[in-house]
C-alpha positions as CSV (number, residue, x, y, z in Angstrom):
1,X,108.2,-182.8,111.5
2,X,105.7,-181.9,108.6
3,X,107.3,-180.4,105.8
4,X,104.3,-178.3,104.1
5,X,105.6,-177.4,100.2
6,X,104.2,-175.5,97.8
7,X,105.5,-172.8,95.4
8,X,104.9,-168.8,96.0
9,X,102.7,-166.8,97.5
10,X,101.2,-163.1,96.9
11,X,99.7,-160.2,98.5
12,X,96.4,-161.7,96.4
13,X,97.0,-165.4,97.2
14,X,94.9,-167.8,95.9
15,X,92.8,-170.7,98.0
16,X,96.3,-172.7,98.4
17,X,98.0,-170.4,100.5
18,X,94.8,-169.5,102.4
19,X,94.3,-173.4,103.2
20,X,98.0,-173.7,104.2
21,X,97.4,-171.0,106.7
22,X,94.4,-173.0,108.4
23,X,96.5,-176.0,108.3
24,X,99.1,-174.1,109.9
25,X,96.6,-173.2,112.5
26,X,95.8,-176.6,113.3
27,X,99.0,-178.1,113.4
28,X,99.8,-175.6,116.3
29,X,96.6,-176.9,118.2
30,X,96.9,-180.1,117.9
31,X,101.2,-179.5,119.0
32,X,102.4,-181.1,115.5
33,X,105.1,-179.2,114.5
34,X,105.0,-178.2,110.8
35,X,107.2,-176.2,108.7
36,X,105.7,-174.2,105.0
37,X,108.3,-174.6,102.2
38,X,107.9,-172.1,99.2
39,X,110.1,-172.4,96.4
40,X,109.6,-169.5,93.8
41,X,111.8,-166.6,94.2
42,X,110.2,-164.0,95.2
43,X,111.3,-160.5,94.4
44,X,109.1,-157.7,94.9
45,X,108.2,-157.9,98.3
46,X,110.3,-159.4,101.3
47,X,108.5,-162.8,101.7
48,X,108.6,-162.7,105.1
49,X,105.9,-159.5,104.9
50,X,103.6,-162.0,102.7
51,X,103.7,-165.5,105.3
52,X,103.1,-163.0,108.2
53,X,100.1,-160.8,106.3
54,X,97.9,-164.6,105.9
55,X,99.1,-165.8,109.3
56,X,102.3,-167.6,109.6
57,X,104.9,-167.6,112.0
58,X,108.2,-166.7,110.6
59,X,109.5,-169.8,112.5
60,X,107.4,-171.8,110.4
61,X,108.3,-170.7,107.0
62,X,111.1,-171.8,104.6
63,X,112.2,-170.5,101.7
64,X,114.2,-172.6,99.4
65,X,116.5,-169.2,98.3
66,X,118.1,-168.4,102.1
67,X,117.3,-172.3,103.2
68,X,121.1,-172.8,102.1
69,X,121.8,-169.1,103.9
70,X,121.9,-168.5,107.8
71,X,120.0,-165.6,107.2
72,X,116.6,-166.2,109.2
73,X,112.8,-165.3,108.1
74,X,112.4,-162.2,109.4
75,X,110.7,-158.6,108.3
76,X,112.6,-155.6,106.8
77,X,114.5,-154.5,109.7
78,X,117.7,-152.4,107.8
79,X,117.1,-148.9,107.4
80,X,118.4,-145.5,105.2
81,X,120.9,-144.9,107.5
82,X,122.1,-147.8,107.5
83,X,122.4,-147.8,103.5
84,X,124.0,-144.5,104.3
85,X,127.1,-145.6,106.2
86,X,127.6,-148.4,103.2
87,X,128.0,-145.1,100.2
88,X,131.0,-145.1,98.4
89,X,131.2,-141.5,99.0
90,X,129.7,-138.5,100.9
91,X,128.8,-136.4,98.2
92,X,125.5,-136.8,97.0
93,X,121.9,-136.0,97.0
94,X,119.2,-137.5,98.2
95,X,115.5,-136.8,97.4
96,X,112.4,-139.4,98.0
97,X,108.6,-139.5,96.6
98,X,106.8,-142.1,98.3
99,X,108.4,-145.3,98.4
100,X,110.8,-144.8,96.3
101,X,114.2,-142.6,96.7
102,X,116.9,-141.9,95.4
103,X,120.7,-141.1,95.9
104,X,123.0,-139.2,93.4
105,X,126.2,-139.2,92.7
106,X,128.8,-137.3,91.0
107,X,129.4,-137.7,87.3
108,X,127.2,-138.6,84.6
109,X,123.9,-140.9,85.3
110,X,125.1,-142.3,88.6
111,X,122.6,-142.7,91.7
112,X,121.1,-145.5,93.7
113,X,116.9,-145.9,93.9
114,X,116.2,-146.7,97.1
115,X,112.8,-149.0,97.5
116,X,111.4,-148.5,101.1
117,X,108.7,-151.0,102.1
118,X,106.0,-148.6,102.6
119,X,105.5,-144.9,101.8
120,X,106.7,-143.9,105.4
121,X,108.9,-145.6,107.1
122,X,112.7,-145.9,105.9
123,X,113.1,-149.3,106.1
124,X,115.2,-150.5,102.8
125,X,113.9,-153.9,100.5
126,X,115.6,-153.1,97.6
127,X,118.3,-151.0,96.0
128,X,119.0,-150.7,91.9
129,X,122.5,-148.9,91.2
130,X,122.9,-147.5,88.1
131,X,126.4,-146.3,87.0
132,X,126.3,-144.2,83.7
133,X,123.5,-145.2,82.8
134,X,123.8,-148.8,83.1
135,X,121.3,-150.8,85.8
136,X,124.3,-153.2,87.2
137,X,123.3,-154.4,90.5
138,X,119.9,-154.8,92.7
139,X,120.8,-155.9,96.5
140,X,117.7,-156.7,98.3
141,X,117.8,-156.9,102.4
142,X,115.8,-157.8,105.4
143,X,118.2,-157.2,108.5
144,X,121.1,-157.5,106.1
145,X,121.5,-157.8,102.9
146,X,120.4,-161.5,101.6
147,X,121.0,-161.4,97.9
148,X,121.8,-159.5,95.2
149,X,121.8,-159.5,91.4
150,X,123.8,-158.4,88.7
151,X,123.4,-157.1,85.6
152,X,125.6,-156.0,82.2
153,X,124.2,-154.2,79.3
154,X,123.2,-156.4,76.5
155,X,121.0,-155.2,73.4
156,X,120.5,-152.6,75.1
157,X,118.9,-153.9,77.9
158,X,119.6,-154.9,81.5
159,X,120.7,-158.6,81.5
160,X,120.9,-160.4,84.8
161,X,123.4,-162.8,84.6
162,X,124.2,-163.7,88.2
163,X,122.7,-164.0,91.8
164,X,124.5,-164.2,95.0
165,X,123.3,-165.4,98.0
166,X,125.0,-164.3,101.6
167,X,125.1,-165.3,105.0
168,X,124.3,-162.9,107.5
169,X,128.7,-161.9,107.8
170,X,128.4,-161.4,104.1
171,X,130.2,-164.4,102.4
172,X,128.9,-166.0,100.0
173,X,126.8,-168.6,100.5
174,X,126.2,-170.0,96.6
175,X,125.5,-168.1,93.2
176,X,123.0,-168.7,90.9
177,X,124.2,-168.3,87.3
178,X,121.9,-167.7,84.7
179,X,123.1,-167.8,80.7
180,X,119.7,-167.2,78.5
181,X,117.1,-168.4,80.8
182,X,119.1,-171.0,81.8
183,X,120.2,-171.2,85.4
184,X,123.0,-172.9,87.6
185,X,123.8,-173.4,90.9
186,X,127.2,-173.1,92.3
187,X,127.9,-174.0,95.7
188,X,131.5,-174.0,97.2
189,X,131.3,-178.1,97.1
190,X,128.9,-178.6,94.4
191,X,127.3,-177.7,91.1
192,X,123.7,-178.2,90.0
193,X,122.3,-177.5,86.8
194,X,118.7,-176.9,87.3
195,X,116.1,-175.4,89.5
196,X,114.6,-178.9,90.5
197,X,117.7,-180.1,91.3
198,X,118.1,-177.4,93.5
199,X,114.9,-178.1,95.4
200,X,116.1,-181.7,95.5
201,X,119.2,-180.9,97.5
202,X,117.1,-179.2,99.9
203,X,115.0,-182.0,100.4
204,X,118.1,-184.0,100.8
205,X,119.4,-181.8,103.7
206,X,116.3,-181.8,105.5
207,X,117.6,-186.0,106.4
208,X,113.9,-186.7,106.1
209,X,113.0,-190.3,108.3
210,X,109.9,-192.1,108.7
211,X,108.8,-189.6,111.7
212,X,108.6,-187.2,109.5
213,X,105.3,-186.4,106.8
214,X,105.8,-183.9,103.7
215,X,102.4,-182.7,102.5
216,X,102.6,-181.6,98.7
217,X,100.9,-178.6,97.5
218,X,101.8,-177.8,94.6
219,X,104.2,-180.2,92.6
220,X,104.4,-178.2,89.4
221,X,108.0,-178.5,88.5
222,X,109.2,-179.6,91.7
223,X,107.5,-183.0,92.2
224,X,110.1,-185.2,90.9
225,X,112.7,-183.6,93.1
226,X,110.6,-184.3,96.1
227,X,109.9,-187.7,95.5
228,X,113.7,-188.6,95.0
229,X,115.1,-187.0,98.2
230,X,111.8,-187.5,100.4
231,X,113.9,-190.7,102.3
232,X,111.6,-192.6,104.9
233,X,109.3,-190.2,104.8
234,X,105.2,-190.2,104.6
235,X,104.3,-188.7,101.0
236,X,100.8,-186.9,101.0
237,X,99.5,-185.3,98.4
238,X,96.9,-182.2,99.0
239,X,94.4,-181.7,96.1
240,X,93.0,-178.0,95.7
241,X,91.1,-178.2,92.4
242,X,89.1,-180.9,90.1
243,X,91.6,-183.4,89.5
244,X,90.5,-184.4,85.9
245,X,89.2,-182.5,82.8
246,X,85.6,-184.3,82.2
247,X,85.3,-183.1,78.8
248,X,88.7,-185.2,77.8
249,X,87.6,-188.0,79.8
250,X,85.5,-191.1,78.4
251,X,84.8,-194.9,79.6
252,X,88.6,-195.9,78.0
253,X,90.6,-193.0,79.1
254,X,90.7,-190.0,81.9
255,X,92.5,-186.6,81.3
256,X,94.2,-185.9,84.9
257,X,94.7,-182.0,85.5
258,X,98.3,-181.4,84.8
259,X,99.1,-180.0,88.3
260,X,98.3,-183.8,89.7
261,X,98.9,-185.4,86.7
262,X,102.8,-186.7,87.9
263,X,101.8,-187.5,91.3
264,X,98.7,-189.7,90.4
265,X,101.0,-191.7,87.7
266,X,103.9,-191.9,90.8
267,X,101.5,-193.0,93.3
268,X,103.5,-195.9,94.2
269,X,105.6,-193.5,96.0
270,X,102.7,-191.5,97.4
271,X,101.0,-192.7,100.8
272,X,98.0,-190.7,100.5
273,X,96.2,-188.5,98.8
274,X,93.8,-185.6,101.2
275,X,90.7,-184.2,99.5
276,X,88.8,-181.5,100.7
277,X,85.1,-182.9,100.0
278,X,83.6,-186.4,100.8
279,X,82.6,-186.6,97.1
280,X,86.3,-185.6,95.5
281,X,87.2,-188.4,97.5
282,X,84.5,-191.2,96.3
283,X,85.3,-189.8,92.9
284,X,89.0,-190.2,93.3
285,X,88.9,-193.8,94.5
286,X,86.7,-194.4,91.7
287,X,88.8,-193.4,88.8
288,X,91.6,-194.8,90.1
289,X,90.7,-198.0,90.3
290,X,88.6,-197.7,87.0
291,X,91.3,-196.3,84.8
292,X,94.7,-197.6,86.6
293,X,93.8,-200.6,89.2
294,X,94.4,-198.5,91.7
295,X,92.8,-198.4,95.7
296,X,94.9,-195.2,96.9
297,X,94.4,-194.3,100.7
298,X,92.6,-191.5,100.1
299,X,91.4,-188.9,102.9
300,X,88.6,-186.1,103.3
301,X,89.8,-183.2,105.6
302,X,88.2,-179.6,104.9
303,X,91.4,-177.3,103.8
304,X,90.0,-175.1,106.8
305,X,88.0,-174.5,109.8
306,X,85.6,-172.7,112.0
307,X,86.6,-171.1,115.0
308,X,82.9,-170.7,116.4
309,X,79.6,-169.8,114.3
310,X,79.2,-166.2,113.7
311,X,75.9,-164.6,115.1
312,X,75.1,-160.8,113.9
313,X,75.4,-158.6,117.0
314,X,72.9,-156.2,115.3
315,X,70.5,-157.3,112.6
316,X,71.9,-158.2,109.3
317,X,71.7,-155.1,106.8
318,X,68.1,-155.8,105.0
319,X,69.0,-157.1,101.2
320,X,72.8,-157.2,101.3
321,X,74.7,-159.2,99.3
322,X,78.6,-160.4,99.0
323,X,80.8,-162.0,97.2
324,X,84.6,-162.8,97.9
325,X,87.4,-163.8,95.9
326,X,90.5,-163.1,93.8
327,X,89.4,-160.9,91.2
328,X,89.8,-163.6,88.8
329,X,88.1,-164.0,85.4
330,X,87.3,-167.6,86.5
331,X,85.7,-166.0,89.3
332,X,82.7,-164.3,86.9
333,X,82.6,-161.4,89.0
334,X,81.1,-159.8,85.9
335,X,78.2,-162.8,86.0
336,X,77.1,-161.6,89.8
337,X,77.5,-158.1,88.8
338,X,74.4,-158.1,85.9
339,X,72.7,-160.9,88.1
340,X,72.3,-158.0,90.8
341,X,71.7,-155.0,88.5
342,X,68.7,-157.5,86.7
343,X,67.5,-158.9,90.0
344,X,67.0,-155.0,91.0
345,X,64.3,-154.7,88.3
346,X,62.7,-156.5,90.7
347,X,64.1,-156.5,94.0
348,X,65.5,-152.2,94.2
349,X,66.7,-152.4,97.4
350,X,69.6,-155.0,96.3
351,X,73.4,-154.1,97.4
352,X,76.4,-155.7,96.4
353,X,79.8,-155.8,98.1
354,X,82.7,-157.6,96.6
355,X,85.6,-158.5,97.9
356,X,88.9,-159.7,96.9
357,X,91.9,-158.6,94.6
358,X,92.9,-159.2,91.2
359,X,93.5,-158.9,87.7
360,X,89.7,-158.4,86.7
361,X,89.6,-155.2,89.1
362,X,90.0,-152.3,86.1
363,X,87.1,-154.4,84.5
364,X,84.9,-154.6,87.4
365,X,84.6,-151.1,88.2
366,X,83.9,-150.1,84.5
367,X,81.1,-152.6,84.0
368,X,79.9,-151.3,87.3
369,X,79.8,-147.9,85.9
370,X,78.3,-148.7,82.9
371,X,75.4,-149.6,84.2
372,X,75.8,-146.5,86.9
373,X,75.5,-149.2,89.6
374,X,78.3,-147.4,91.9
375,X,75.8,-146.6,94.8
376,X,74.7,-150.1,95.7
377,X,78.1,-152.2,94.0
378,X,80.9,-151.4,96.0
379,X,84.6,-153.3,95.5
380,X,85.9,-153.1,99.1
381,X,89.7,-154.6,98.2
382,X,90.9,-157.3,100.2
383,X,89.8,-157.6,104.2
384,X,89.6,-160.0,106.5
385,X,86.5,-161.0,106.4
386,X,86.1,-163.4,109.4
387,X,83.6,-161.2,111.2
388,X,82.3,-159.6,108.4
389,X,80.1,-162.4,106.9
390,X,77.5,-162.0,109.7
391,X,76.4,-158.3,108.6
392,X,74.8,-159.7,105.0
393,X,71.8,-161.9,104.1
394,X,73.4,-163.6,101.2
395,X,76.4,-165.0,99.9
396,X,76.9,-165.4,96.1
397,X,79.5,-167.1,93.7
398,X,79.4,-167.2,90.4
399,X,82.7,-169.8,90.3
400,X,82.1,-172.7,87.6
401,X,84.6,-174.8,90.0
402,X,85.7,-175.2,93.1
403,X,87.7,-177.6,94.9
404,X,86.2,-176.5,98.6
405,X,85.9,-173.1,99.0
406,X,87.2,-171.5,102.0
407,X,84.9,-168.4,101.4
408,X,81.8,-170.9,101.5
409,X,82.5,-172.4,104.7
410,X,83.2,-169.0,106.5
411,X,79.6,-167.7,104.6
412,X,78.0,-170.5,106.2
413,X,79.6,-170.3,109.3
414,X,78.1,-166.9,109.4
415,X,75.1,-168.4,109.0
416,X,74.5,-167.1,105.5
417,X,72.7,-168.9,102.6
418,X,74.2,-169.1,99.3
419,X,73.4,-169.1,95.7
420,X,75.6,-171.0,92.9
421,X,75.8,-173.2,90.2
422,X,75.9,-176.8,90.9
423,X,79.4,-177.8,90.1
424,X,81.7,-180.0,91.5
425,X,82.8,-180.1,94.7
426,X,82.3,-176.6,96.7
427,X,79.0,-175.5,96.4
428,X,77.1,-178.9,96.6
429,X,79.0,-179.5,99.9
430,X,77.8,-175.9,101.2
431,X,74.0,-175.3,99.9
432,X,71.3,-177.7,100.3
433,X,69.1,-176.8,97.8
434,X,66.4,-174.8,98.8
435,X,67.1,-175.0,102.5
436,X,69.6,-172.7,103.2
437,X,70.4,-171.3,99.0
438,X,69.8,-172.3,95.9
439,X,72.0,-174.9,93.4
440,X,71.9,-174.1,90.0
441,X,71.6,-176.5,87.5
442,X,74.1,-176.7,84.6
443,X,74.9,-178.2,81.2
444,X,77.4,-178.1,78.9
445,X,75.0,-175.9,76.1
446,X,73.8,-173.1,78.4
447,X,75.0,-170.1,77.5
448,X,76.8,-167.0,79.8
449,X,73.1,-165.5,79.1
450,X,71.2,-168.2,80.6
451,X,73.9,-168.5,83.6
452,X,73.0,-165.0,84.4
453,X,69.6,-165.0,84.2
454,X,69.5,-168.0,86.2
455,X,71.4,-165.9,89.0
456,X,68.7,-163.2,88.7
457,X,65.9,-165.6,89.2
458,X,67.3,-166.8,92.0
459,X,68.7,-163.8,93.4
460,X,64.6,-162.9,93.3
461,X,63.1,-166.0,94.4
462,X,65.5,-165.7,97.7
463,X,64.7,-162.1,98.6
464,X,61.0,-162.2,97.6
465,X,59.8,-166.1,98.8
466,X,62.3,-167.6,100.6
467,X,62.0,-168.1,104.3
468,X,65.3,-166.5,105.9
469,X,65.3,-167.2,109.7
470,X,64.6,-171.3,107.9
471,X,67.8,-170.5,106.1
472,X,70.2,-169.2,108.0
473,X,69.2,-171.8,111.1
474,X,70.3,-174.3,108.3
475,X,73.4,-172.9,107.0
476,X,74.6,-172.7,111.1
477,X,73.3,-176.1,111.1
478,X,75.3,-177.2,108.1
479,X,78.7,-175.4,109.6
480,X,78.9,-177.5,112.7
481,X,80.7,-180.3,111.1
482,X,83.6,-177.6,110.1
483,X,84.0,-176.1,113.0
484,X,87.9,-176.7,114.1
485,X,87.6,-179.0,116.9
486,X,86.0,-181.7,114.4
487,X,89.2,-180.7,111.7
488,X,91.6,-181.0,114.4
489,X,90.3,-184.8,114.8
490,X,90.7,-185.5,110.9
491,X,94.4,-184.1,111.2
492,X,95.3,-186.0,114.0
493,X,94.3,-189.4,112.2
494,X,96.6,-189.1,109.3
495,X,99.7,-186.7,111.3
496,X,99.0,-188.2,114.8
């Protein structure tokens, strides 16, 4: 088995989840069977609804919170009524607006709101009860009820002091205690005293041997816990982003990004490390050797794949431009944004769609409105995108790093060229300069000024000189090599 683990996911996920959900893919074509292990609690939505909405099979998902439960991954499956038939008593009202509703009883400041999982249906996530006033429990369900929380008034506020966890006849599986930020775990034959050792124990029961392979994600918090209770297992580590801070790092000493920083100091208990570009990896094995006297088996294998290259069905719409990604301030939405309204001084015919989203979205739309850009700059929210890419003539990023880029690889697989800055590893593995897009040179002294107006000139030079048919041949060209049958290879060398 391959035991996938990272930490949560989101309706907005980042490139992490995305590239678990190709890897997912693969592992079912090439008949390894995988499971995805998230460990954050999750809350707000039924995780179940967020593994299915990027792709994976409930089957394949575990969640550290019901992994000690028999409750199963599934959807929201328990209704109103069934609520209904679990009231204390018969008299109350009931009114809804939305996907919220609520239920009131007798007496003073005494009702249940009722959190349906979409503004139709009457299927039940999560009910708050309130009695006089007082928030005192939250029981969230999926076919049953899985967990619930409770609460006591303290400084005036709601304060959660305990979690309990049921199987699916309602007993009590464990409780999670928590005394001022602090939490416990209290099983019926046990007691731990931390989250990590919580995800430890889990690794424990999983009785990992040496034909199994856990792949590490994310190991913020968790990492230590792993490498205790991985047993006989293979230890890989996945790397999503630049793995060291160049500014921090001179001939004597390297500044390791704290999300790899424990496993690149432990990697005598690692058994490989996977990069998503050919020059992560020759930079990797570099420093490793240079600053610790290390060789670490390192592998390349692209954090996703290409079904088959795109080919428009109708032509491409004449000057179009996107963009995708979270709407992150990393991102520089903002930087593409004035690139395009500049580039139009030029160029009028210019349209921009982005898509992704994200914190930066309130922003977004009011820069586009100041500069009254709202006919040719639309945000189109998140989609998926996979046969999308082929309608546009250009794809452009304003990212200052990326560790692949799953939107890249799709662009070119669309057969689109691309326009960024020339920054490690994403864009440099995606655009040959001035055959299929344009790499920007950077330095530390430019300013977000010169950034932009380097976008504009080469948001001009591509739609007023370059030669398109010579660039999008290039950019199919460039694709073949991450198309999935040539992934599916890499995976089966390191998984078998």
């Amino acid at each position: 088995m391959i035991y996938n683990i990272n930490l949560g996911i989101g309706w907005a996920s980042s490139g992490v989840e995305y590239a678990q959900s190709y890897r997912a893919v693969m592992f079912r074509n090439i008949g390894a069977d995988a499971k995805f292990i998230f460990t954050d609690l999750i809350t707000a939505e039924n995780i179940e609804h967020l593994t299915k909405n990027i792709g994976f099979l409930d089957s394949e998902v575990i969640w550290l919170y019901t992994f000690f439960t028999d409750y199963k991954i599934a959807p929201v499956s328990y209704t109103l009524d069934d609520l209904k038939r679990t009231l204390p008593t018969e008299k109350y009202t009931y009114t809804r607006t939305g996907k919220t509703g609520r239920i009131v009883f007798p007496g003073k400041n005494n009702f249940y709101s009722v959190y349906f999982t979409d503004g139709k249906s009457e299927l039940v996530h999560r009910v708050e009860i309130v009695s006089e006033g007082y928030l005192i429990r939250k029981d969230y369900f999926t076919y049953g009820r899985t967990f619930a929380e409770y609460y006591a008034p303290l400084d005036n506020k709601a304060h959660l002091y305990l979690r309990r966890y049921f199987n699916e006849d309602g007993t009590v599986a464990y409780e999670e205690i928590s005394d001022d930020g602090k939490v416990m775990y209290q099983f019926p034959d046990r007691f731990f005293c931390s989250k990590e050792e919580l995800v430890g124990y889990m690794i424990s029961r999983l009785k990992l041997t040496k034909e199994d392979t856990v792949l590490i994600d994310r190991t913020t918090g968790i990492g230590q816990a792993i490498l205790r209770n991985a047993g006989g297992a293979r230890v890989g580590i996945v790397i999503h982003a630049d793995h060291f801070s160049e500014g921090s790092t001179d001939e004597d000493y390297i500044l390791w990004n704290n999300y790899y920083e424990y496993s690149f100091a432990m990697n005598r208990h690692v058994d490989f490390y996977i990069t998503a570009t050919e020059e992560q990896n020759r930079l990797l094995k570099e420093q490793f050797f240079s600053y610790m006297g290390v060789e670490p088996v390192v592998y390349t294998i692209p954090v996703g794949s290409l079904d088959a290259l795109k080919y428009p069905t109708i032509s491409r719409r004449p000057y179009s431009i996107l963009t995708a990604s979270r709407l992150a301030l990393e991102k520089h939405i903002d930087w593409i944004i004035e690139a395009v309204v500049k580039a139009r001084e030029t160029v009028p015919q210019l349209t921009l769609d982005i898509y992704g989203k994200g914190g930066e979205e309130t922003k977004l739309k009011e820069l586009i409105k100041k500069y009254g850009a709202e006919q040719y700059i639309v945000l189109r929210g998140q989609q998926n995108l996979k046969e999308v890419y082929q309608e546009y003539e250009l794809y452009l990023s304003g990212s200052m790093s990326e560790g692949f880029g799953l939107t890249l690889m799709e662009a070119i697989g669309g057969g689109l060229p691309i326009i960024g800055f020339d920054v490690r590893y994403g864009n440099p593995t995606f655009i040959d300069d001035g055959k299929n897009g344009y790499l920007i040179p950077v330095s530390e002294d430019m300013t977000q000024a010169q950034k932009i107006e380097a976008l504009t000139d080469r948001l001009i030079r591509l739609f007023t000189e370059a030669d398109s048919d010579s660039f999008h041949a290039h950019s199919y060209e460039k694709a073949k090599k991450f198309l999935t049958e040539e992934v599916e290879l890499r995976w089966k060398k390191v998984v078998g």
